[in-house]
N, C-alpha and C positions, 0 to 999 in steps of 0.2 A: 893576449890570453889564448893558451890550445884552444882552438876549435874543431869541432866535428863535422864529418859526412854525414849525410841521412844514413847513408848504408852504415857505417859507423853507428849511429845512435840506436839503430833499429838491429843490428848483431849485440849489441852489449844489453838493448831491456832484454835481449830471446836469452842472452845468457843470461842474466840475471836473476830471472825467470825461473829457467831451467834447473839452474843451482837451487833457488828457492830461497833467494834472498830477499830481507824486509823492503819496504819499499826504500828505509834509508839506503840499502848498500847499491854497487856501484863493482867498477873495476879501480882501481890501483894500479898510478903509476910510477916505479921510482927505481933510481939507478940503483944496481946490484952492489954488489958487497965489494966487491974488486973497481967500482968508475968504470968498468968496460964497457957496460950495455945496459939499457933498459929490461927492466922487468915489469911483467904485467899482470897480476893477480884478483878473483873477486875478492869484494869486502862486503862483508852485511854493513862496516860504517864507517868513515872517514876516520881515521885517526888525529889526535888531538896535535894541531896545527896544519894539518892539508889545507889546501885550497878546493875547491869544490869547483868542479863547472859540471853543470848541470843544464841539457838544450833536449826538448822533444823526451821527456822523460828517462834520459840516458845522464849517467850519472859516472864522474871521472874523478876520479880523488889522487892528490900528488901533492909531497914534502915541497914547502917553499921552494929547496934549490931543484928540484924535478920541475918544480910550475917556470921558474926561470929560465930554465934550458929549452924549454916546449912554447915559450910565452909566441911566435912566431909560426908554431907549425898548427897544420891540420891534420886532425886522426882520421883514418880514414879502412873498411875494411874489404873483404873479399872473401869468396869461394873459394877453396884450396882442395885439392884431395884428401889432406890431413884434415879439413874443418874451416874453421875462418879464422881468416890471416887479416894482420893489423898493419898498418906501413902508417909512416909521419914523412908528410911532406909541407915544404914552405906553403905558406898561406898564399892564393893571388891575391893579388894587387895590393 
């Protein structure tokens, strides 16, 4: 199952937040329209069949085969000059 950083949990409640979503919503994650890449959007609420992970009050929603693809990595985020930046990397250990 995706798991998160602190730093990760703790950027997506401040966007969450920010946006001024219910406490249901969350980010969104699921491949784009073309299989090329990952897309990442908020959602006031999981759409009907996401998976939920939900750790430290940070909330990630993603279509079955997005939860598959991700079932081994960790989100994780950053400071950017643009804002904050998201990266997936393999879980340790």
């Amino acid at each position: 199952m995706l798991t998160m950083t602190d730093t990760a949990q703790t950027a997506i409640r401040s966007l969450s937040e920010q946006a001024g979503l219910p406490e249901t919503g969350g980010v969104r994650l699921a491949m784009d329209e073309g299989q090329s890449g990952l897309q990442m959007s908020l959602a006031p609420q999981p759409e009907d069949g996401d998976q939920v992970v939900e750790d430290a009050g940070a909330r990630v929603f993603m279509p079955t085969e997005t939860a598959t693809l991700l079932e081994t990595q960790e989100l994780d985020a950053a400071a950017t000059p643009e804002g904050t930046g998201f990266s997936l990397r393999a879980q340790a250990g």
